[in-house]
N, C-alpha and C positions, 0 to 999 in steps of 0.2 A: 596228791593225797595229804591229807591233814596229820598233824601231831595228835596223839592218842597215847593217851594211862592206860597197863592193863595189871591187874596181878595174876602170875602166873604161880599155883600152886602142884609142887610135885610130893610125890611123896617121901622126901628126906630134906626138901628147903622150898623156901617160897622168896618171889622177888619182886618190886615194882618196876615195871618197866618202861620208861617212856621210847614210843616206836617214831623215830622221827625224818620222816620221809624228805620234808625240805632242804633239811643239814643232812642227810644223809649219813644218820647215827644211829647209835641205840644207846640209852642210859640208862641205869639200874640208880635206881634213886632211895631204895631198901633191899635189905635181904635179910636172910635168916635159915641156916643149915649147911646144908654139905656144898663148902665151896667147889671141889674140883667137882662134883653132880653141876652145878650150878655152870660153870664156868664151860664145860661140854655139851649145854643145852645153847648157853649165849652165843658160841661158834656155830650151832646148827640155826640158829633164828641171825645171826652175821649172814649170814649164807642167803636165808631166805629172803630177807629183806633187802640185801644189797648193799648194806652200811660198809661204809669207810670208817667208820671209826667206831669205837667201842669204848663209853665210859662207867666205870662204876664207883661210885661212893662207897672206898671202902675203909670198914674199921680198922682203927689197928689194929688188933690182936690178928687178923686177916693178912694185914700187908706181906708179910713170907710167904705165903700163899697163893697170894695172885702176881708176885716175882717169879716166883720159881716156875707158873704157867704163861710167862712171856710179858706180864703186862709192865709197864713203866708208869713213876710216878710225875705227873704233874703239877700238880698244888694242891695245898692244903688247907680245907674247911675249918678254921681253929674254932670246936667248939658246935660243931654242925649237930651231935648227935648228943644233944641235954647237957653240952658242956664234951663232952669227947669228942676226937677231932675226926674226920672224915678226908680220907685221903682221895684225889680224884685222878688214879689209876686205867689208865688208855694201854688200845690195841690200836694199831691200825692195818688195815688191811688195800692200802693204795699210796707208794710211793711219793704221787706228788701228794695226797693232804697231807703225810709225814711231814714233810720239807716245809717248814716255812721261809719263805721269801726274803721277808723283811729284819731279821731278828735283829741284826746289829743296829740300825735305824730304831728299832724299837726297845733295845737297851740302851743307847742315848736318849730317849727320849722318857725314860723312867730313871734316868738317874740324875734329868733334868729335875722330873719333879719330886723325887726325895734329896732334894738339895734345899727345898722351898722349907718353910718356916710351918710348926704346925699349933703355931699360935693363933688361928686363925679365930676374929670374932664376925659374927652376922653378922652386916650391913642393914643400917635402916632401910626398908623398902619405898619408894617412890608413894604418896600417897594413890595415883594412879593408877599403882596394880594392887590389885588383890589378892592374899593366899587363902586356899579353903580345901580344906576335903571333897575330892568329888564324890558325887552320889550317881546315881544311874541313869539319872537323867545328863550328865554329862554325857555319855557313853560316845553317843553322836560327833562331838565338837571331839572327843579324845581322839576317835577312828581319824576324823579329818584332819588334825596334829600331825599322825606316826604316818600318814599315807602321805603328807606331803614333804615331810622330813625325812624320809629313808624311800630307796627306790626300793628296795626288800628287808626282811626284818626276820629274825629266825622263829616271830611266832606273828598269827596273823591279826593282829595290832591296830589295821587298815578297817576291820571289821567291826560295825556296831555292835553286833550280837556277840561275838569274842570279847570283848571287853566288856559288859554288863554279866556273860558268864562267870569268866572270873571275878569280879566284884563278888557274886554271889558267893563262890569257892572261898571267897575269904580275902584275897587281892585288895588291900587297900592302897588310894591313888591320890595324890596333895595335887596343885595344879595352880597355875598363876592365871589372870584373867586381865586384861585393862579393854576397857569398853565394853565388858562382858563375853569379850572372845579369847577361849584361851590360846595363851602363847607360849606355855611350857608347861610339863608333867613330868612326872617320875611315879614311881610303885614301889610295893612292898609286897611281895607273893610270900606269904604265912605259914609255917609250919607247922599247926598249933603241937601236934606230938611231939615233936623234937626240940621244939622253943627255937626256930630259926627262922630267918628270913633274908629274899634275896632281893636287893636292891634294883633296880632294872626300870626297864622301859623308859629309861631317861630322854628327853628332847624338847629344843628349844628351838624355835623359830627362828635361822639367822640374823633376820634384822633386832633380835633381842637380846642374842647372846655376849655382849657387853656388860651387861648388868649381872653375873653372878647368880642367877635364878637357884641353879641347879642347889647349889651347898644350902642356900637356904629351903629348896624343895625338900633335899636329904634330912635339913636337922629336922624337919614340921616332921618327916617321916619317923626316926627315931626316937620323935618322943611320942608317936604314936603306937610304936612298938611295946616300948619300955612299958603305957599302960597296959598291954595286952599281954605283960610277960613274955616277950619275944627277949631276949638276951645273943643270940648271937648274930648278926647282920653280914653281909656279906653282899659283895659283888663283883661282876664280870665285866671289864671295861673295856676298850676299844684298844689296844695296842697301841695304837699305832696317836690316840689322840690325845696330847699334852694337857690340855683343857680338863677332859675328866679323870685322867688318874693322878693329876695336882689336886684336884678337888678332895679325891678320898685321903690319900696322904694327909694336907691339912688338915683334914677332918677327921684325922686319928684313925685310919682304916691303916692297918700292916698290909706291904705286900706279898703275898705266901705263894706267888707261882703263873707260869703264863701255860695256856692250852692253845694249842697247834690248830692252824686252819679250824676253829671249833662252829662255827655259824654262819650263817650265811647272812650278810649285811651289806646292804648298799649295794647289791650286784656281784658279791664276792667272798669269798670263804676267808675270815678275818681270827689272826692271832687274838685272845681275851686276855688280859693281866687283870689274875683273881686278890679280890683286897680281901679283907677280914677285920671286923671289930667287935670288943666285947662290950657290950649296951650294960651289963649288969657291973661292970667296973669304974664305965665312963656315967653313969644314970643317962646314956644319950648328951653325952656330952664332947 
């Protein structure tokens, strides 16, 4: 089953909900109205769907409210909702996605990279490779990137036609090229209502990942944001990998919190350590 948006309207709250069969989740990505209505429907669509885990983006002024209904905080979007912070508050409903495995391994290895210096500047790029916005005609070479760099991926990434989707949706994508084949991308998926954006779909080609691509994929991104009025930036990194959450660190990203078994990547349901930056403080800087 594929990943699908739906809004569900009742009549005392409405919610966006993405249904996500892969990662075997559900997340509420908006809301508006009677939380415990809301929060008694999300346990009967738990139920149906079969999710392991339950996330929702919630506002402050919520947070008492979905404690006192069992759920736990995560991390924190700083700035997710026009500058208000979005709390990403779980249930889980399967002992072992609760449990993560690795955590201590993965809090040495975050405290490796906020040790690191966040003076970080560009590096000149190789006249060899080239950076550029990709357009839709890339779509093709992107799919054959993420299909050959992840053996799964929590969204399908592998696909021409998903990826030209989103471009359309609003998803903008930076992307390195030498010989005219790319050998690294990252994304920007757009919030335009909320002025946010999440950083993602990151990957480099092993025999590339020497050269630092990513931090300069990120800053091409953020000052692409910045013209589109995006102000708060955000992303979900790999736990477990030193490489890209030194990257955000340097690059002035906070870390505000890790989510538990949260996707499915590379064959396995992997810890995320969520960063946060504010674009309208830094000008993308």
């Amino acid at each position: 089953m594929q990943i699908t948006s739906t809004l569900i309207n009742k009549n005392d709250f409405h919610m966006n909900l993405c249904i996500d069969p892969p990662n075997e989740r559900l997340r509420v990505d908006e809301y508006l109205g009677n939380i415990h209505h809301m929060i008694e429907e999300l346990g009967r669509l738990t139920t149906e769907y079969n999710a392991k885990k339950l996330i929702v983006k919630a506002k402050s002024k919520d947070v008492e409210k979905f404690l006192s209904n069992g759920f736990i905080i995560e991390a924190i979007i700083k700035g997710y909702y026009s500058g208000n912070d979005a709390y990403l508050m779980v249930v889980y409903h399967d002992n072992e996605r609760r449990t993560s495995d690795k955590w201590i391994e993965e809090d040495d290895i975050l405290q490796g990279a906020l040790k690191l210096s966040t003076t970080y500047e560009t590096k000149e790029l190789d006249p060899v490779f080239e950076v550029s916005l990709s357009k839709d005609t890339d779509a093709k070479q992107l799919a054959t990137l993420y299909d050959d760099v992840f053996e799964t991926y929590p969204t399908p990434m592998n696909e021409e036609e998903y990826i030209q989707q989103v471009m359309e949706e609003g998803t903008v994508f930076y992307q390195i090229k030498k010989d005219g084949n790319i050998v690294s991308a990252a994304s920007a998926e757009v919030n335009d209502k909320y002025h946010n954006a999440e950083i993602t779909d990151c990957a480099t080609r092993p025999e590339f990942r020497r050269y630092g691509f990513m931090k300069i994929l990120i800053k091409a991104l953020e000052e692409e944001l910045v013209k589109k009025g995006i102000f708060c930036a955000y992303s979900l990194a790999r736990s477990l990998s030193f490489g890209m959450n030194a990257s955000f660190h340097q690059l002035g990203y906070d870390y505000t919190g890790r989510l538990i078994k949260n996707c499915d990547i590379s064959g396995n349901f992997e810890d995320m350590n969520v960063w946060v930056k504010d674009l309208a403080n830094s000008g993308g800087n």
